[in-house]
C-alpha positions as CSV (number, residue, x, y, z in Angstrom):
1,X,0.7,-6.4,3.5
2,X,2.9,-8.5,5.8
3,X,6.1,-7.8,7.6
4,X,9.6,-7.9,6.1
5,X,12.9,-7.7,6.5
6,X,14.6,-8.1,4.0
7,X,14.2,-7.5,-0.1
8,X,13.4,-10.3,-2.4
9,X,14.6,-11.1,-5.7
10,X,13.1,-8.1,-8.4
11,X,11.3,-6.3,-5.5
12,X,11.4,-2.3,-5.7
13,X,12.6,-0.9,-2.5
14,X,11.5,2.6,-0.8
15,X,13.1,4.3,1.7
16,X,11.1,6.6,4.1
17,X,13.3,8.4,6.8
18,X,15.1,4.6,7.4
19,X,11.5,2.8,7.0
20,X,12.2,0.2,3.8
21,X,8.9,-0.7,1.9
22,X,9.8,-3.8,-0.2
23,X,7.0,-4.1,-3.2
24,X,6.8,-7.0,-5.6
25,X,6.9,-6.9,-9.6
26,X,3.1,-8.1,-9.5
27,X,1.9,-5.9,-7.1
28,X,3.7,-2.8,-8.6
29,X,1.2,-3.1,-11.5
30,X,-2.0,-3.1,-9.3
31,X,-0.3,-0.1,-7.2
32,X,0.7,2.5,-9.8
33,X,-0.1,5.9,-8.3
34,X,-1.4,4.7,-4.5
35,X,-1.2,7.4,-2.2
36,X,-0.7,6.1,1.2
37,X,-1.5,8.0,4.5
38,X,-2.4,7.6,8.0
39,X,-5.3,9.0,9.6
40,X,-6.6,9.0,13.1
41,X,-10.1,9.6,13.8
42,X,-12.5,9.3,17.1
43,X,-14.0,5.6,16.0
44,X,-10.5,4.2,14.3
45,X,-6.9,5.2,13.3
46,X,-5.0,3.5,10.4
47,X,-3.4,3.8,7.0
48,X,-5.2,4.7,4.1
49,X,-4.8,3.8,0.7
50,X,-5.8,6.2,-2.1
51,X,-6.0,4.2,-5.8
52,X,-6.1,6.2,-8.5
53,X,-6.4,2.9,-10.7
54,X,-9.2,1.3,-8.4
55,X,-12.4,1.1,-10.2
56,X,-14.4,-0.4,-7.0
57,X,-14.0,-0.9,-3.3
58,X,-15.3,-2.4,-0.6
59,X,-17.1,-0.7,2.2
60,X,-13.6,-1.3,4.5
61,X,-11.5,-0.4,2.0
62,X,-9.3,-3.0,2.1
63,X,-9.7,-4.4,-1.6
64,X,-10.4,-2.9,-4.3
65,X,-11.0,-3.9,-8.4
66,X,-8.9,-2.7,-11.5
C-alpha cells in the first residue's frame, strides 16, 4: 500500500464517506473478495486484511500466497 492522490490510468476507484482507494488492474486479481477492517487491541491497532483467496500467510499477516 502506499499513499495516493490521485487515480492512475485503468485503476478502479472506491469511495468510502470521501476516502478514495485507488486499486490497480494487477492487484484487483490478487484482491477479489478482501475484507478490510480495523482493529485495536491492547498490544497493537491496525487494518486487517481478510482474503478469502489466500491459501497461506505469514505469521504478521502482511503477505500472503494464491
Amino acid at each position: 500500500m502506499d499513499v495516493e492522490h490521485q487515480e492512475k490510468r485503468g485503476d478502479l476507484v472506491l469511495d468510502f464517506d470521501g476516502l478514495r482507494v485507488y486499486l490497480d488492474v494487477k492487484s484487483q486479481l490478487f484482491l477479489v473478495g478482501t475484507q478490510v477492517d480495523w482493529e485495536e487491541g491492547l498490544m497493537e491497532s491496525g487494518f486487517r486484511f481478510k482474503n478469502p483467496n489466500a491459501q497461506r500467510s505469514c505469521s504478521c499477516g502482511e503477505s500472503f500466497t494464491v
